[in-house]
C-alpha positions, 0 to 999 in steps of 0.5 A, a space after each residue: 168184942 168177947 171171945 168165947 170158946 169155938 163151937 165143939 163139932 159134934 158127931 152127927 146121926 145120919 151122916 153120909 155113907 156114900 160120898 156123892 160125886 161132886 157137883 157137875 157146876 163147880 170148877 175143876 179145882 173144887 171138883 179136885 178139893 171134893 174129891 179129897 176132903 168128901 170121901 175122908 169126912 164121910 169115912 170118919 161120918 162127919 157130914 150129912 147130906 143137908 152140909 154139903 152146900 157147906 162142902 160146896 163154898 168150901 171147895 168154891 173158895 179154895 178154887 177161886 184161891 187157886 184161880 187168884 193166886 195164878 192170875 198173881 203169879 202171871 201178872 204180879 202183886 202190883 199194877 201201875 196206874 195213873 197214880 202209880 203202882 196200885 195192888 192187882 184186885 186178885 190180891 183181895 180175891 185171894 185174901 177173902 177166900 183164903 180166910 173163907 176157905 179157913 173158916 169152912 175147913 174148920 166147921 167141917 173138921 177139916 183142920 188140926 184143932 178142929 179134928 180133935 173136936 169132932 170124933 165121928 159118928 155113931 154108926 148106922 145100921 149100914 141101910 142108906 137111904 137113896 141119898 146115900 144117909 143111914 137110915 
């Protein structure tokens, strides 16, 4: 398997101007994660209104982290079962999101070396549309 060079993040034309609240169906954790990373990646106009099903798993999977690692710390990293002790399923829940959560953070610049690559937006001519994009 080749390992080429990451995709550069590019600056976006009709990113955002306004960051949307968050949708009213996810979790709290993710509604918390929405509310800190939306504003700044609007701010810096790296997102526009077609990627925020992208900020969406984002937030997602850092809830559902949030949500596996508290069922860990109530209940262990093991359990016992018939054959002896076994990893709790919330070890893999954690793994997966955790690695997913990594991977959205990075297509949306949300992490050091992936900040470098993306300087934001030219901007509009400060007219949003209804949906909060410059138009």
């Amino acid at each position: 398997m080749s390992r080429g060079r990451k995709a550069e993040i590019k600056a976006i034309d009709g990113a955002l101007s306004k960051a949307p609240p968050a949708p009213s169906w996810l979790p709290a954790h993710a509604k918390a994660e929405w509310r800190r990373v939306l504003p700044q990646l609007v701010a810096e106009r790296k997102i526009a209104a077609h990627e925020l099903g992208t900020v969406e798993s984002y937030c997602l999977a850092v809830a559902t982290m949030r949500q596996a690692e508290a069922a860990i710390a109530a209940n262990g990293l093991t359990f016992e079962s018939e054959s002896g002790p076994k990893r709790r399923p919330e070890t893999t829940i954690l793994k997966e999101n955790l690695e997913a959560a990594r991977r959205l953070a990075a297509e949306l610049g949300l992490t050091p070396a992936s900040r470098t690559k993306n300087k934001g937006g030219a901007p509009g001519d400060g007219e949003a549309s209804e949906f909060g994009v410059d138009i």
